[in-house]
N, C-alpha and C positions, 0 to 999 in steps of 0.2 A: 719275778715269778714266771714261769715255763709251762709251756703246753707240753704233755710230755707223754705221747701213746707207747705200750709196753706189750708189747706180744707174751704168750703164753705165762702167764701169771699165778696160778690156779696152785702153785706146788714152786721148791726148789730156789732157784737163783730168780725166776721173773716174780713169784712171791714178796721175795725180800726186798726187791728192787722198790716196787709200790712204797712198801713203807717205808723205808730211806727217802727216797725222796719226796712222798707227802707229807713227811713229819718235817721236810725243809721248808715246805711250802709252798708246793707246785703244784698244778694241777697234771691229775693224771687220770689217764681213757686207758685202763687196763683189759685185756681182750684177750679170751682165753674160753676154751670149750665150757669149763666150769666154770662161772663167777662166782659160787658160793664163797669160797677160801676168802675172796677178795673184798665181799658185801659184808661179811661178819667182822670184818675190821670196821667197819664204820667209822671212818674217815672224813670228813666233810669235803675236802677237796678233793677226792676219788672216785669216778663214775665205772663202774665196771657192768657186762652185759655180758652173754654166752657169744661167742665169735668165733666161728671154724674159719681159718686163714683159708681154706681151699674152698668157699663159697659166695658166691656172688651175691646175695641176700646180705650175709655178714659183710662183705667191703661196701655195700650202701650203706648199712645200719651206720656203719663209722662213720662214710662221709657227711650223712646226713648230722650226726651228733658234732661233728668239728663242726661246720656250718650255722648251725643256728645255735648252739652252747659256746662255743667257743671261738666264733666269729670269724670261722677258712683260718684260722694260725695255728699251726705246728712246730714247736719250736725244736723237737726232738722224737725222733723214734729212732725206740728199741726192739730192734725183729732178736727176740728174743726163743721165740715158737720152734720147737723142733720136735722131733721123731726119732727116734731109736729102733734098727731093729737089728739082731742077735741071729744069725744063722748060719751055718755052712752056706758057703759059696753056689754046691754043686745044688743045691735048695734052693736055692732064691733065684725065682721065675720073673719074669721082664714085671708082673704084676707087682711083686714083693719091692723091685725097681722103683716102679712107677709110683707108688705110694709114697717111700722112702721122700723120692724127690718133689711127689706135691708140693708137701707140708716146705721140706728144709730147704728148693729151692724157686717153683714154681710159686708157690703164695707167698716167699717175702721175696718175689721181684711183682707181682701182684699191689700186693697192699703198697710198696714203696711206689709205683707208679698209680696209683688211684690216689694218695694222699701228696704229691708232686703237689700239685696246682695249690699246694695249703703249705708247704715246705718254701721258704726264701733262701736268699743269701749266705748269711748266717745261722742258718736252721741245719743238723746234722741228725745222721743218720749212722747208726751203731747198727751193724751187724754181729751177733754172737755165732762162732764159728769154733771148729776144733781144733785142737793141735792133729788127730788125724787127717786131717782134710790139707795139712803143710808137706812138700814135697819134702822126702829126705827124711821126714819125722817117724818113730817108730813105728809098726803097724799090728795089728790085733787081727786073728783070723774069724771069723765069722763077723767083719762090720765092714764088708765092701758098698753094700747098698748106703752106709749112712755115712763114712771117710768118706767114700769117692763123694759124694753130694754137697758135705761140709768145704773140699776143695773148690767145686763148684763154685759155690757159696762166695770165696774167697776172692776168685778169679771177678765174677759178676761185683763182687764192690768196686775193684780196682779199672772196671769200663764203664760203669757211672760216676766214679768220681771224675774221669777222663769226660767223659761227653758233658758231665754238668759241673766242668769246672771254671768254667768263665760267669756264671749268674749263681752254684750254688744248686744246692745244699751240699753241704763235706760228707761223703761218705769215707768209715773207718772198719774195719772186724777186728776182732776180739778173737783171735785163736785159743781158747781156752785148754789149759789142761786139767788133770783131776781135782774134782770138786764132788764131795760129799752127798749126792743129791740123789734120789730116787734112781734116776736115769743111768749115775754111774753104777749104782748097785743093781740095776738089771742088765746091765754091760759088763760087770765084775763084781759077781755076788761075792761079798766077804771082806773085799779088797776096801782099806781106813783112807780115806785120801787125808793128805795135812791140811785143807782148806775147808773149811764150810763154806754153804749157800751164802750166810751173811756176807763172809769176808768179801767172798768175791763179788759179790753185788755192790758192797761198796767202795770197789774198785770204779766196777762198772758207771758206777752212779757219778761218781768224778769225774772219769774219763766222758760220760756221756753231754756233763754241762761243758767242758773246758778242753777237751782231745781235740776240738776241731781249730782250736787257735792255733795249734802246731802241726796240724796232721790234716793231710788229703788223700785219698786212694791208699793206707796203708795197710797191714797185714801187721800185728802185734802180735805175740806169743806171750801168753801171758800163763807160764806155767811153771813150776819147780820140782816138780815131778814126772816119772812117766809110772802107770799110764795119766 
């Protein structure tokens, strides 16, 4: 059994994530603006609470609940939590930036360094990232604030798994491509991806108990389609 925090849960791929893996039998600290989605499953091994990644109240709320629930171990986080945002270029002000990057890169190197001290060895950490965010990879006009951040994203796994690769935790990303989810159809109204939420969460779900046996600092694409 796994301690197992999941970022942005509330909807989509971090949704389905929850229930996959609590119906295995794990514990999971699901953290997301909304917990409703995640409370109405009623779950017995599932603790969820409202958690804005870019607040400092919310990274205590968590530490404090690993600590005395869960006794400082983390077996797994999934920075699942992102932002989308849809604009012409010549639109988007350093604001529209700076928001962008809170969420997808500023609060999950946030939460992954506040929950360190509860992370071991053998403890990993799953980054979900874009196939935008991949050098060389196709591009889409109006999503420079949220590719270029995803890349980001990508870059920062690949220098924590370097700096904490002698004691641990493995860090991995997930470059995902299209998947079914709210977020792509505000990214591309209309457009059928071949994948659902499900599938690809339980992708994710696997890779996140067992990808670190084989894998350190890497960068996965894990896509069959563009977009």
């Amino acid at each position: 059994m796994k301690n197992i925090v999941i970022t942005g849960t509330s909807r989509g791929i971090g949704y389905e994530l929850v229930s996959i893996l609590a119906k295995m039998g794990h514990n999971i600290l699901a953290l997301s603006r909304n917990d409703r989605p995640v409370n109405e499953l009623n779950l017995e091994n599932v603790r969820a609470f409202s958690f804005d990644i870019t607040s400092e109240d919310s990274m205590l709320k968590a530490e404090s609940f690993i600590q005395h629930d869960w006794g400082s171990r983390v077996d797994i986080l999934i920075n699942n939590a992102g932002t989308l945002l849809s604009k012409p270029f010549s639109e988007t002000g350093w604001e529209d930036f700076h928001e962008v990057y809170k969420v997808n890169v500023f609060g999950v190197a946030e939460i992954i360094r506040k929950l360190l001290p509860f992370l071991n060895n053998d403890s990993h950490v799953v980054n979900i990232s874009s196939m935008g965010g991949i050098q060389g990879s196709m591009k889409f006009p109006g999503l420079a604030a949220y590719s270029s951040s995803k890349g980001a994203l990508l870059t920062l796994t690949e220098m924590l798994a370097e700096e904490y690769k002698e004691n641990g935790p493995s860090f991995n990303a997930l470059a995902l491509g299209a998947v079914q989810t709210e977020m792509l159809e505000e990214a591309f109204p209309g457009y059928e991806a071949p994948v659902t939420a499900g599938q690809m969460a339980g992708y994710i779900a696997e890779f996140s108990l067992n990808g670190h046996k084989l894998y350190n600092g890497k960068i996965l694409q894990v896509s069959n389609s563009t977009p």
